[in-house]
Residue, then its C-alpha position, 0 to 999 in steps of 0.5 A: x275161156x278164163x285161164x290164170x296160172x300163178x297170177x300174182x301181184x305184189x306191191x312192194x313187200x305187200x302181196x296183194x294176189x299170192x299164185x292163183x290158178x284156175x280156169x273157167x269154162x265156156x258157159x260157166x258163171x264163177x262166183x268170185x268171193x272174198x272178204x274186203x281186200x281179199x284179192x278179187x278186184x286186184x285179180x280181176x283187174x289182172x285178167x281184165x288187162x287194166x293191171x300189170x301181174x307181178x308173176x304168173x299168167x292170164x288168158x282170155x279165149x287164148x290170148x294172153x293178157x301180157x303179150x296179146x293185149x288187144x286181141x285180149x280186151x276186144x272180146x272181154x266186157x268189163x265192169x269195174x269197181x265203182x263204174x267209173x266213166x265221163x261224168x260230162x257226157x250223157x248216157x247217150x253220148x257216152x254209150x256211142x263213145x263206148x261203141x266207136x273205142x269198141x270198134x262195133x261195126x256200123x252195120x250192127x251198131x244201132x242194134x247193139x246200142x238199143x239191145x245194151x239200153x234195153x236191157x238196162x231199162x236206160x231209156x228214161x236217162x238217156x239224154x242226162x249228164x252221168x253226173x246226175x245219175x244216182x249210184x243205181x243208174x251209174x251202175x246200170x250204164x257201166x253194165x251196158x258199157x261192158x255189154x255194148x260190143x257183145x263180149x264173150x267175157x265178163x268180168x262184173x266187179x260188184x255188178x249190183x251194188x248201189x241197186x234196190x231190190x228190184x234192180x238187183x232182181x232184173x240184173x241177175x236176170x240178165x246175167x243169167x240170160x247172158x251165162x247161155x252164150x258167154x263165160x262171166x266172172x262176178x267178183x262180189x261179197x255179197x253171198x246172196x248173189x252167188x245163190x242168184x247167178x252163179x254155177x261155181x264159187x271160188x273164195x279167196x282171202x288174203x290173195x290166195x284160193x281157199x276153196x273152189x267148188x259148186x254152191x250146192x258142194x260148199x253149202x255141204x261143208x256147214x255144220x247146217x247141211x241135213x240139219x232140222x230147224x223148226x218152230x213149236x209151241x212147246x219149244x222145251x218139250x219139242x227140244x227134249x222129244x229130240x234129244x232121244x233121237x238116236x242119230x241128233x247130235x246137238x241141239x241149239x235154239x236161236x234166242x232171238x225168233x225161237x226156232x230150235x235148229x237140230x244137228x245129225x251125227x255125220x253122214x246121218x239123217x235126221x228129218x224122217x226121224x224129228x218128224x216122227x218123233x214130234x208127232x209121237x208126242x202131239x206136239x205142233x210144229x208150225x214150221x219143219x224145215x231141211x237145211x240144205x246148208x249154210x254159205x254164209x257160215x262156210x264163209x265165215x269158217x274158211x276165211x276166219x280159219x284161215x287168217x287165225x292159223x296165220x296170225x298164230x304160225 
């Protein structure tokens, strides 16, 4: 559905976007991350045909974003940074707008235009000037002007930014609902998204992919991936039962909420064996947990990785 190959840009001697190649399958949601100027709103914009590439090629549902412009954008949504629109129209009046440069068919018109409204509970504001919106609700009529012709593809730049929690919960809801019947791309920073809505994550910084895998594979990479945390009573005598645990590698406690974090040596696992041990020496554990792994620190390790090989070659 997605497909780039070298897809670069370049801005004199600044490269923006350096060679990206990947695909995106019919039914997938891809997790699009970066650290800020990273690359992902330039390539999004790339595929998205609003940005011409400096080498390489895109394609969306087979047509190619350079030669078969059009054919391109009819069946791709796009929801770009900052959701710009016409500020002097309302709601209404910019959604119909919306529908008739989409060429939306009269005979499906009016159920595409509730079904984008409803789904972005838009129905109080309809009638007020953009303008006058806050950032939340800008934000929700830019998705239901991505939506409003029923695209196959969306590419969502920061689909959720502005939005209070709530908000973002119903969001990432309907994205989730779309994902069973198109191919979306969400271009975010925001690591929690990838959890909520996305079945595969591609990170990139300084404009080119460094990883691309599952959450659950990335997650794998942290140091926290089978380690044990927990809260005790007795931190020090819990932290010395654990140090006899054949298989714990280190042992760490946060300073600021108490709570000791417990290492495996690779490939081991160490939660049957912490259990054990805590009991056997009666102390009270009142929180015992498996970490499945951390995606936050993996970011942080690839990204930071990566630019402190670069700023020493």
């Amino acid at each position: 559905m997605i497909e780039t190959h070298a897809l670069g840009k370049r801005y004199g001697e600044f490269t923006a976007v350096d060679g990206i190649t990947f695909k995106v399958e019919p039914g997938q949601v891809l997790g699009f991350l970066g650290p800020n100027g990273a690359g992902k709103s330039t390539t999004m914009k790339m595929i998205a045909g609003f940005l011409a590439p400096t080498s390489g090629t895109a394609k969306v549902c087979g047509f190619d974003i350079a030669s078969q412009a059009l054919e391109a954008k009819r069946v791709l949504g796009y929801l770009p940074e900052g959701a710009p629109s016409y500020g002097e129209m309302s709601v209404r009046q910019f959604l119909d707008f919306i529908a008739d440069m989409r060429g939306v068919d009269r005979s499906v018109r009016d159920r595409r235009l509730d079904d984008a409204i409803g789904r972005l509970q838009l129905e109080a504001v309809l009638e007020q000037p953009i303008d006058t919106l806050s950032k939340g609700f800008k934000r929700r009529v830019g998705l239901a002007q991505a939506i409003v012709h029923d695209p196959k593809v969306l590419i969502l730049d920061e689909p959720t930014d502005g939005l209070d929690p709530n908000q973002k919960h119903e969001v990432r809801t309907l994205i989730n609902a779309m994902s069973r019947d198109k191919t979306i791309i969400v271009s975010t920073h925001v690591l929690e998204e990838v959890h909520a809505v996305c079945n595969r994550a591609i990170i990139i910084a300084r404009g080119r992919i460094l990883a691309d895998a599952t959450p659950a594979e990335l997650e794998a990479r942290s140091r926290y991936h089978q380690a044990v945390s927990l809260t005790a009573g007795n931190l020090m005598a819990a932290r010395e039962a654990l140090s006899r645990v054949p298989d714990v590698a280190a042992i760490e406690v946060d300073a600021q909420d108490g709570r000791l974090t417990a290492f495996p040596k690779p490939g081991r696992q160490i939660f049957t064996a912490v259990s054990d041990a805590l009991r056997e020496q009666n102390i009270v554990v009142r929180e015992l947990a498996l970490e499945g792994g951390r995606l936050d620190e993996v970011f942080r390790t690839i990204t930071q990785g990566t630019a402190a090989k670069e700023a020493t070659a």
